[in-house]
C-alpha positions in Angstrom: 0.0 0.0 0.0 2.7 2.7 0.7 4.7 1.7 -2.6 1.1 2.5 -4.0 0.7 5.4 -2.6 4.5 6.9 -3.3 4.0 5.7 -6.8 0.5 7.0 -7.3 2.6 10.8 -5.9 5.2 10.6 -8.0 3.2 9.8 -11.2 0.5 12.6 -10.4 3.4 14.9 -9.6 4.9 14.6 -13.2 1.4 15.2 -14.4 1.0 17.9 -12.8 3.7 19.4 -14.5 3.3 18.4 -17.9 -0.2 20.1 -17.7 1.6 23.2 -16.1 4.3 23.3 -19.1 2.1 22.5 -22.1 -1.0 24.5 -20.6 -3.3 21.4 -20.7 -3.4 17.9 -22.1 -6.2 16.8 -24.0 -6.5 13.2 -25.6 -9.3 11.6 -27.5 -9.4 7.6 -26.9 -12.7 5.2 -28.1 -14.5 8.9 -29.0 -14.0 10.0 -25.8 -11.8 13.2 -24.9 -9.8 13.4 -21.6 -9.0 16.4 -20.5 -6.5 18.4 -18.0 -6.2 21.3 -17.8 -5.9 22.9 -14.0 -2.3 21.4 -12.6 -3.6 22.7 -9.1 -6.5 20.0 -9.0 -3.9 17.4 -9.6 -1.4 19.1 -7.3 -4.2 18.4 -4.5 -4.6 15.0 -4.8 -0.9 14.9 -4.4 -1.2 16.8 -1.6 -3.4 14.2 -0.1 -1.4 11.5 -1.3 2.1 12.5 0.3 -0.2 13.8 3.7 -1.7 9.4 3.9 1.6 8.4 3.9 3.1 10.8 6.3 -0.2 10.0 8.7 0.0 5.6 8.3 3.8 5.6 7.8 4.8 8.0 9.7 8.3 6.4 10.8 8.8 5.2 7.1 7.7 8.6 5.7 10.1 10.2 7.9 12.9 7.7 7.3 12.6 8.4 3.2 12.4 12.2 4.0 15.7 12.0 5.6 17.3 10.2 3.0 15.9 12.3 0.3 17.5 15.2 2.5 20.7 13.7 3.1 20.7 13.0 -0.4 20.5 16.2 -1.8 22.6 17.8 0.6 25.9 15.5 -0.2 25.0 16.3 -3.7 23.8 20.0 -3.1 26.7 21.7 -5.3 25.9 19.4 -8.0 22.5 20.2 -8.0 23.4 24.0 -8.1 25.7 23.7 -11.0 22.6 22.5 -12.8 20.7 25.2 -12.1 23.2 27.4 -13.0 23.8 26.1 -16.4 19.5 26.5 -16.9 19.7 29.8 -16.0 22.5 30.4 -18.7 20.8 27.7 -20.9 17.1 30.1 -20.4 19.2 33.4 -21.4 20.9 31.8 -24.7 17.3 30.2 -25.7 14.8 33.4 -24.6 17.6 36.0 -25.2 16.6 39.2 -27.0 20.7 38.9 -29.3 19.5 42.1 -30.5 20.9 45.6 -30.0 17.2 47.1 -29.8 16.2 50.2 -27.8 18.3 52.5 -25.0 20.1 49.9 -23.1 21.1 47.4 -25.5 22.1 49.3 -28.5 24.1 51.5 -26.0 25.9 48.5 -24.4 26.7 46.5 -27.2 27.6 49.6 -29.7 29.9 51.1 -26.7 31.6 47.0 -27.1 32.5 47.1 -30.7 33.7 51.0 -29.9 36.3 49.2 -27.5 36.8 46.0 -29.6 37.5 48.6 -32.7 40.1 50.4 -30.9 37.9 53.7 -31.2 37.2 54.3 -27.9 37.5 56.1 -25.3 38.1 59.1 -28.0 34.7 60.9 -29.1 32.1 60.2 -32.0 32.3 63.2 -34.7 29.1 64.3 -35.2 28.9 64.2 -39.4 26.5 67.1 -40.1 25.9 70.9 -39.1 22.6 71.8 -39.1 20.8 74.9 -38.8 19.0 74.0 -35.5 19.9 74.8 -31.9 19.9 71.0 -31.6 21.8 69.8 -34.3 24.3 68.1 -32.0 21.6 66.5 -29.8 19.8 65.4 -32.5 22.4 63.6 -34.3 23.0 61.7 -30.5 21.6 58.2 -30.4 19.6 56.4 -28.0 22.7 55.2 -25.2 24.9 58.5 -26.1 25.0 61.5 -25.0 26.6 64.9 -26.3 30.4 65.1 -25.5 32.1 68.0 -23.6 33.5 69.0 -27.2 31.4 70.7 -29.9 30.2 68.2 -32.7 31.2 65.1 -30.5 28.9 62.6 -29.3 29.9 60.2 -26.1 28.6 56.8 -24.5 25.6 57.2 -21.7 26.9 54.2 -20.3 29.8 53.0 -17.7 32.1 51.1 -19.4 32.5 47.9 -17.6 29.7 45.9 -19.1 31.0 46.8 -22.3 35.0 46.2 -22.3 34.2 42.5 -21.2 31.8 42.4 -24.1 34.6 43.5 -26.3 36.8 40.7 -24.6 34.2 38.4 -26.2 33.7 40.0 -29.2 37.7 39.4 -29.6 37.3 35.9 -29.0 33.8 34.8 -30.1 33.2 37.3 -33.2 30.3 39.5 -33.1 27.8 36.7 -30.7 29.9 37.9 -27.6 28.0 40.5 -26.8 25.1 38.2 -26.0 27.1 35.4 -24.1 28.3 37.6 -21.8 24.8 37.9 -19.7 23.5 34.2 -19.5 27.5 33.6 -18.3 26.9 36.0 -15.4 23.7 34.8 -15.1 25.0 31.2 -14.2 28.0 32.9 -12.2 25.1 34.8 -9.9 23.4 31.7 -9.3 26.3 29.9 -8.5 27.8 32.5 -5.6 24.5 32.5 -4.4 24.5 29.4 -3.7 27.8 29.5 -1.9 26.5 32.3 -0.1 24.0 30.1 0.9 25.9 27.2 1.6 28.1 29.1 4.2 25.5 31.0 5.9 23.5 27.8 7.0 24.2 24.6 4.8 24.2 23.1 1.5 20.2 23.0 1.6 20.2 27.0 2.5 22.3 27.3 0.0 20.2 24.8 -3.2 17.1 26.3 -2.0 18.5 29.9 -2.4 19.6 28.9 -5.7 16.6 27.5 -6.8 14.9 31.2 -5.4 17.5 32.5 -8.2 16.7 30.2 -11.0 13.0 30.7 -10.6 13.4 34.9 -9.9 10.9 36.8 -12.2 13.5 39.9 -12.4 16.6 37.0 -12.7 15.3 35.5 -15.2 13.8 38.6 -17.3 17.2 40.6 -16.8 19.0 37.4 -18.0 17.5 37.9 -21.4 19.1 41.4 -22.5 22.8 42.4 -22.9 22.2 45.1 -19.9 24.5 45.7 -16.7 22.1 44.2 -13.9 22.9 40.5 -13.5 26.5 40.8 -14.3 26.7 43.3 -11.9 24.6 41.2 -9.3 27.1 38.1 -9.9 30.5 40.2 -9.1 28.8 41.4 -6.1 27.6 38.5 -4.6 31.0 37.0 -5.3 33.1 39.8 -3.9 30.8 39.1 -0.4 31.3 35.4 -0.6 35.3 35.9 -1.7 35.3 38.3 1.3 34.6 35.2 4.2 37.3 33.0 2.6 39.9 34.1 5.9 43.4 34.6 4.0 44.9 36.9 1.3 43.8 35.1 -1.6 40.3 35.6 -0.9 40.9 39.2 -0.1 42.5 39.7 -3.6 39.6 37.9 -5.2 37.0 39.9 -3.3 39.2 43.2 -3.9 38.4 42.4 -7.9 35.2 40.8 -8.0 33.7 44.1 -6.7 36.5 46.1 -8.6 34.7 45.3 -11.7 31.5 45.4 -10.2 32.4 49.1 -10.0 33.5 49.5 -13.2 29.9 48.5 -14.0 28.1 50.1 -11.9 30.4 53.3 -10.8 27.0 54.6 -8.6 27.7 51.5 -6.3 30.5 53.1 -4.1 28.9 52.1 -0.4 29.0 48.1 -1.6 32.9 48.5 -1.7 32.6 48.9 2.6 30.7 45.8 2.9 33.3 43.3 1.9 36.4 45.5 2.9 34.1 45.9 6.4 34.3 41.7 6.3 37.8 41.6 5.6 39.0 44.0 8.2 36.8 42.6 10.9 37.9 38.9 10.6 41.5 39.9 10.6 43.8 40.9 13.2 46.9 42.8 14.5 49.0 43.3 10.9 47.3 40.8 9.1 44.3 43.2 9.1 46.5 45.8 7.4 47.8 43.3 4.8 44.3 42.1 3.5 42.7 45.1 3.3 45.9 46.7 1.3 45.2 43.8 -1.4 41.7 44.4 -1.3 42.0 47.8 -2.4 44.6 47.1 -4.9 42.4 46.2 -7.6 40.1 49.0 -6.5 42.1 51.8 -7.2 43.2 51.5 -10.5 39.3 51.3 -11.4 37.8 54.5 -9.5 40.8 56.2 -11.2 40.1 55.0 -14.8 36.2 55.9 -13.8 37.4 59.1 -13.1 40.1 60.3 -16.3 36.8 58.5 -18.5 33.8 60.7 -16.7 36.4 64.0 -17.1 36.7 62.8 -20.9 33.5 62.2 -21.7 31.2 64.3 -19.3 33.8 66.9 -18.2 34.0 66.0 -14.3 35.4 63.1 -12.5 32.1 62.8 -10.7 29.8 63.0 -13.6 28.3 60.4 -15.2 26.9 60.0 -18.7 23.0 60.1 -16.8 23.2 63.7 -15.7 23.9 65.7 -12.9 23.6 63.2 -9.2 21.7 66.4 -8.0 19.1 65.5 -10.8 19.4 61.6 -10.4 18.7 62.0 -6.3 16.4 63.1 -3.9 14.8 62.5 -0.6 11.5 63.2 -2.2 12.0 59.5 -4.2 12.5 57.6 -0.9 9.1 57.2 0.0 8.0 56.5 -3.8 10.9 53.8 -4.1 9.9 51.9 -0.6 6.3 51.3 -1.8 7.7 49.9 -5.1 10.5 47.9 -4.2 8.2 46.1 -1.3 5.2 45.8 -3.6 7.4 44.0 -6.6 9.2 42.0 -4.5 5.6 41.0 -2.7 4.0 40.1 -5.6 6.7 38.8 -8.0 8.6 36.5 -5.2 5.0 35.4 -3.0 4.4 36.7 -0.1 6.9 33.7 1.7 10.1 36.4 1.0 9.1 37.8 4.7 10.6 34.7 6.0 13.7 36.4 5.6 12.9 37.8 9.1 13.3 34.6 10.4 17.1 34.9 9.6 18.5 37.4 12.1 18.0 34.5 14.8 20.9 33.1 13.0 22.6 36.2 12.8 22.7 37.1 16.6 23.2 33.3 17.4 26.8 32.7 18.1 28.2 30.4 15.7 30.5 29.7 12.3 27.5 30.6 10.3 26.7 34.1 11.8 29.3 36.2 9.7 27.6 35.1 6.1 24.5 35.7 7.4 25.8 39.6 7.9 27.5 39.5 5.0 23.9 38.5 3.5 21.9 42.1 5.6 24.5 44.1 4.6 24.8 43.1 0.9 21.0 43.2 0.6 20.7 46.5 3.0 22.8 48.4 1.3 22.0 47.7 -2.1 18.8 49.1 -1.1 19.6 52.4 0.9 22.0 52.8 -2.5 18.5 53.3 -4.9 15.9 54.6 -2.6 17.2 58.3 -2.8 17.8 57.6 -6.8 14.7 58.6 -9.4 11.6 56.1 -9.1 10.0 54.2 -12.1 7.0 52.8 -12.9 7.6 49.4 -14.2 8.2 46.0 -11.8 11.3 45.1 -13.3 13.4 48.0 -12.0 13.7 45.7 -9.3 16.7 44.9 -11.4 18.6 47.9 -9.5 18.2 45.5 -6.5 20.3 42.4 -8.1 23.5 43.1 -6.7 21.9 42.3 -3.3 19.0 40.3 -4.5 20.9 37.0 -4.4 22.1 37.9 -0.6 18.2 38.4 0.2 16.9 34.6 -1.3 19.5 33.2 1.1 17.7 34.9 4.0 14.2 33.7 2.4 15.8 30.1 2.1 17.5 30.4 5.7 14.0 31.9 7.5 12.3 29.4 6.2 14.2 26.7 7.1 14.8 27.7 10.5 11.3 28.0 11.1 10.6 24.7 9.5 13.3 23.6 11.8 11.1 24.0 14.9 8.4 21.9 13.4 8.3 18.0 14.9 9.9 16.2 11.8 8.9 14.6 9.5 6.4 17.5 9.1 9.2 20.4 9.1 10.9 19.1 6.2 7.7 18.3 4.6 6.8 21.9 5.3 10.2 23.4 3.7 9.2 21.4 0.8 5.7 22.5 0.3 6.8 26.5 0.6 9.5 25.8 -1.7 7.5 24.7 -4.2 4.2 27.2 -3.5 7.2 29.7 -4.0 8.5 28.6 -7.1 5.0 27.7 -8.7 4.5 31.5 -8.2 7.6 32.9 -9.3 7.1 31.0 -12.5 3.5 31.7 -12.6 4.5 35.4 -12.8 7.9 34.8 -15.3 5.0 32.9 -17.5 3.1 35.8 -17.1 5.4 38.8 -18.0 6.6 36.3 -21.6 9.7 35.7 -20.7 9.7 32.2 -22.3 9.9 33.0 -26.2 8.0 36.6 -27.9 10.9 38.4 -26.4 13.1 37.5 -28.9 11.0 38.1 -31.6 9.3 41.3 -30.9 13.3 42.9 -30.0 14.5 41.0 -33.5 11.9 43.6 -35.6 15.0 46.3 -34.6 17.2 44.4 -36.9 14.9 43.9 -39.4 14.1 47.4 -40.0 17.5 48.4 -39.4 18.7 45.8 -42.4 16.0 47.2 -44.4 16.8 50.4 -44.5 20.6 49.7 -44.9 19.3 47.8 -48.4 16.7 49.7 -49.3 17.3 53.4 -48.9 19.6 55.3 -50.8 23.1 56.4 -49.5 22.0 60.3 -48.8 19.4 58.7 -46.1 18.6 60.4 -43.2 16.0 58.9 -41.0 14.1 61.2 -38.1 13.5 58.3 -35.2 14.0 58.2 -31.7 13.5 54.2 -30.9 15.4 53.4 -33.3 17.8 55.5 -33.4 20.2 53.4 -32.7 19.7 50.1 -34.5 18.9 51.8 -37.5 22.6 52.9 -37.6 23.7 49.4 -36.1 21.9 47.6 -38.4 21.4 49.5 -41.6 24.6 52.3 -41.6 22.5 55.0 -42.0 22.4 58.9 -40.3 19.7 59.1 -37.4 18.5 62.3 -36.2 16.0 62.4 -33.3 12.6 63.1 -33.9 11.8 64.3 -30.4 15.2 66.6 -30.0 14.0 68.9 -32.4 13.5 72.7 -31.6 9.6 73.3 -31.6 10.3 76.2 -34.3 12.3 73.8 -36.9 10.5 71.2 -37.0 8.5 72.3 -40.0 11.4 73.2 -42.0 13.5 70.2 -40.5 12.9 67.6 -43.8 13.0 70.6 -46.3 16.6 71.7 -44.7 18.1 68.4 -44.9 16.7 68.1 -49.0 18.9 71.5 -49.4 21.8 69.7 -47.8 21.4 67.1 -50.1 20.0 64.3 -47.8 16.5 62.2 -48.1 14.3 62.2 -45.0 12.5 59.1 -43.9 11.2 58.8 -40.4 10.9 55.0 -38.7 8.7 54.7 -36.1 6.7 52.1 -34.0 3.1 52.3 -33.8 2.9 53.6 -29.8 5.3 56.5 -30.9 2.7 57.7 -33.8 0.9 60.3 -31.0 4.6 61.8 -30.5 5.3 63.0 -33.8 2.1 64.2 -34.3 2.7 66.6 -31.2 6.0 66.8 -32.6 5.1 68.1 -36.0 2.0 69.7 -34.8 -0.3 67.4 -37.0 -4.5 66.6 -35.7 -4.2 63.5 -33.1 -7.2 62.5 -35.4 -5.6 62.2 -38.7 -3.4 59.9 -39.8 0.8 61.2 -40.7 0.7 62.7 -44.2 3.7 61.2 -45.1 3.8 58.1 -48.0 4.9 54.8 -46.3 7.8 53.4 -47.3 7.4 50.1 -45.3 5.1 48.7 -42.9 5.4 45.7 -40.3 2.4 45.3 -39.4 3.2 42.3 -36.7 5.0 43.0 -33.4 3.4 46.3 -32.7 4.1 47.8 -35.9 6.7 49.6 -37.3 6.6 51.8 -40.3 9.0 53.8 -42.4 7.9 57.0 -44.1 9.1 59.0 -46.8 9.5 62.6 -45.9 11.1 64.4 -49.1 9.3 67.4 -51.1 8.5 64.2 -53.7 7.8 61.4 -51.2 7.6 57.8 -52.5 4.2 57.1 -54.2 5.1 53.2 -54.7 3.2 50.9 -52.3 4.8 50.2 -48.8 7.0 47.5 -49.0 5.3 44.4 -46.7 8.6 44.0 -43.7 8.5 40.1 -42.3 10.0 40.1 -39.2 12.7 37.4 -38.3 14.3 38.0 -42.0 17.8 39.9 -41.3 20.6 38.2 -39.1 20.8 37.1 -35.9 24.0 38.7 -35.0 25.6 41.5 -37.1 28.4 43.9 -36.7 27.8 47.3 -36.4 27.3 48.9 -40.0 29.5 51.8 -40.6 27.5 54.8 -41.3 27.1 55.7 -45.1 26.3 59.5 -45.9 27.0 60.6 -49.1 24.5 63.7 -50.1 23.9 64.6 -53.7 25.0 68.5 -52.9 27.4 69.9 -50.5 26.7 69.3 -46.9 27.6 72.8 -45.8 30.6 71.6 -43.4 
């Protein structure tokens, strides 16, 4: 009967999850159709199942729940090294491998800008136009103006991108996009050793599974951006920090050296692992290990500085404006109701049995500095964005990743002290059942939000578009945009100007002024930005852009090109498919070539 009754679990539990993957199972035998559809009704009877055997074999049950434990704790690092490589394995499948948009274009651009030998010297600006903005116009999405006339710069830090040129060196032009889901797997991994030292190898699978299962891991694992590399070198600088000698201090002392170069605006996480390393030393060794620490350090907040004076024309600027502009109390409030809220309803409600973690950490014991390490990593990754401006949109808990990791290891060490008071077999059976409420959630959401598959597609129409244009339009091209902005050079070679930089008195003139000079004006827009140019170009919200179309993609949200010259295109639109152009392309180099002088 209990062999029954395991088997009868095990089998429902593997149903339950094919329903839950395929979204229902329906099969049609003798003119009969079975169907199932609703993995929690299946999930119940297990439930019952697992709760008979634990009530009429209680002293079996619990004998098979220990094995099972002491089973996956021997082999807990092995376990986690799985995860890790399906965290990397999810980024590589789900990826976006597209420099689309602000953050992507400006990372990967800024990498083949450092791969080419290019930078750190300034972008010429190629035209002169008649327009207060000219220079900000001709600035893409991820630049910025540079301190020199007619220069452009990056927007962002340049740590991200120099080990994305390391892999474009080696790799060819895919690097850029392996760099993330290998961070990705790196983040899990220190998380897991986090874990492991601050209460076991079970704290430390079960934070790892909290990271392989994290709504803003996984979504943040799909774009070449800054947040989970930066997470991973962080993490690792905290657990390189506990190791106890000077190698570990020299590890730690880099880790979060090129977490800095990443994320310059991260200056208080330096104290938490120096603060580790200087506390569990003594008398001269102290001294030594902190000396190596900041070894690495230096050399990076100096480059940081000679860059930000180059490109922004301070040593404590930074290519997002002014800190006076990027601060303020007023957004500490604002950011406490989000941060809470997201976490609440992305992670489940079961993250507040993180509380249950500073027993450990007052507790005398072996265990107690991780679990610091873990507050402060967490604690002051936090104070570090509450003051910094607020947005609207759940997955700015990606700010948080550098602690993130830090905080599942509380999760996982709450709940299992608390399960830990339970009479066994019931606390382990408990620790299970949270566990997997939590990651039935946290999947529930990821499911949710599409992280498993449109991503890809809908950030691949940025290449299309851009590869059109580069094919289609003539070499005098010059195409108003402000999404595109970027890709359209990255992809096609051809001049952007941004639509939503122009002066409110030239933009009438604007498409006429750049015929004089030669050029052809297009614009390339998606469909959500059609309200903006007609405030833009003063045109009725009611009436459709005068313009002839060019091209049209009329999946993925839409995307159209228009034809903006004196004797605009009367030809029907050209039909765009999306997922035509190549997966991973070098950065076109820009082709302007006007029919009349440009007036430089």
């Amino acid at each position: 009967m209990r062999r029954l009754l395991l088997i009868l679990s095990v089998a429902l539990l593997a149903w339950a999850a094919v329903v839950y993957a395929s979204g229902g199972i329906q099969w049609r035998i003798a003119g009969v159709w079975f169907r199932s559809r609703d993995p929690d009704r299946v999930l119940l009877l297990v439930y019952v199942l697992v709760l008979l055997q634990a009530l009429l074999y209680r002293h079996e049950f619990a004998r098979d729940i220990d094995r099972v434990a002491a089973f996956v704790r021997e082999r807990a690092a092995w376990f986690a090294a799985v995860l890790a490589i399906v965290l990397a394995i999810h980024g590589l499948r789900f990826g976006s491998f597209t420099a689309g948009g602000a953050d992507a274009y400006g990372y990967v651009s800024q990498a083949f800008g450092w791969a080419s030998g290019h930078l750190p010297r300034a972008y010429d600006l190629p035209l002169r136009l008649p327009f207060p903005s000219s220079d900000l116009m001709q600035t893409p999405l991820g630049y910025r103006v540079g301190p020199e006339p007619h220069t452009m710069v990056p927007t962002y830090a340049p740590g991200l991108p120099l080990i994305m040129a390391g892999a474009i060196l080696v790799t060819g032009a895919i690097g850029p996009y392996l760099v993330v889901p290998a961070f990705a797997a790196l983040y899990l991994w220190c998380t897991f050793l986090l874990g492991r030292r601050a209460g076991g190898p079970g704290v430390g699978l079960s934070a790892a599974l909290l990271v392989a299962t994290s709504p803003v891991v996984l979504y943040q694992s799909l774009w070449p951006m800054s947040d989970v590399p930066a997470g991973a070198l962080w993490t690792a600088a905290g657990v390189a920090a506990l190791g106890g000698s000077r190698r570990s201090a020299v590890l730690s002392g880099v880790c979060a050296a090129v977490g800095l170069l990443i994320r310059p605006n991260l200056p208080l996480l330096v104290l938490v692992p120096s603060g580790a390393i200087v506390l569990h030393a003594r008398g001269r060794e102290r001294l030594a290990r902190a000396a190596l620490f900041c070894v690495p350090i230096l050399p990076v907040v100096l480059t940081v500085a000679v860059l930000n004076a180059a490109w922004y024309g301070s040593p404590l600027a930074s290519g997002y404006g002014r800190a006076a502009d990027l601060y303020s109390l007023e957004s500490v409030w604002p950011n406490l109701q989000r941060y809470s809220v997201w976490l609440w309803e992305s992670q489940s409600p079961w993250i507040l049995a993180a509380a249950g973690s500073l027993i450990a950490a007052v507790r005398p014991s072996t265990e107690r500095p991780a679990v610091w390490m873990a507050w402060a990593l967490f604690t002051v990754t936090v104070l570090s964005y509450l003051t910094y401006y607020y947005f609207e949109a759940w997955w700015y808990l990606r700010f948080l990743l550098p602690g993130l990791g830090a905080f599942f290891v509380l999760v996982a060490l709450g709940l299992t002290r608390m399960c830990g008071w339970i009479p066994q077999p019931w606390g382990r059976l408990a620790l299970i059942v949270i566990l997997f409420l939590m990651v039935r959630h946290t999947l529930g959401y990821a499911i949710g939000e599409r992280m498993f598959g449109p991503l890809k597609q809908g950030e691949h129409r940025y290449a299309d578009v851009g590869e059109f244009i580069g094919r289609a339009l003539p070499d005098n091209a010059a195409v108003f945009t402000m999404q595109h902005s970027g890709t359209v050079r990255f992809y096609g070679g051809r001049l952007t100007l941004r639509y939503d930089f122009l002066d409110p008195d030239s933009t009438g003139r604007a498409p006429a002024e750049l015929e004089r000079l030669g050029l052809h004006p297009y614009l390339a827009i998606d469909d959500w930005e059609v309200p903006y140019v007609q405030t833009q170009f003063r045109f009725p919200a009611d009436r459709p852009l005068p313009w002839p179309q060019v091209a049209r993609m009329r999946e993925l949200g839409g995307v159209t090109v228009y034809d903006l010259a004196t004797a605009g295109a009367a030809a029907s639109p050209v039909a765009l498919e999306p997922g035509l152009a190549p997966l991973f392309m070098a950065p076109q180099p820009i082709v302007l070539q006007p029919h009349v002088d440009n007036g430089r």
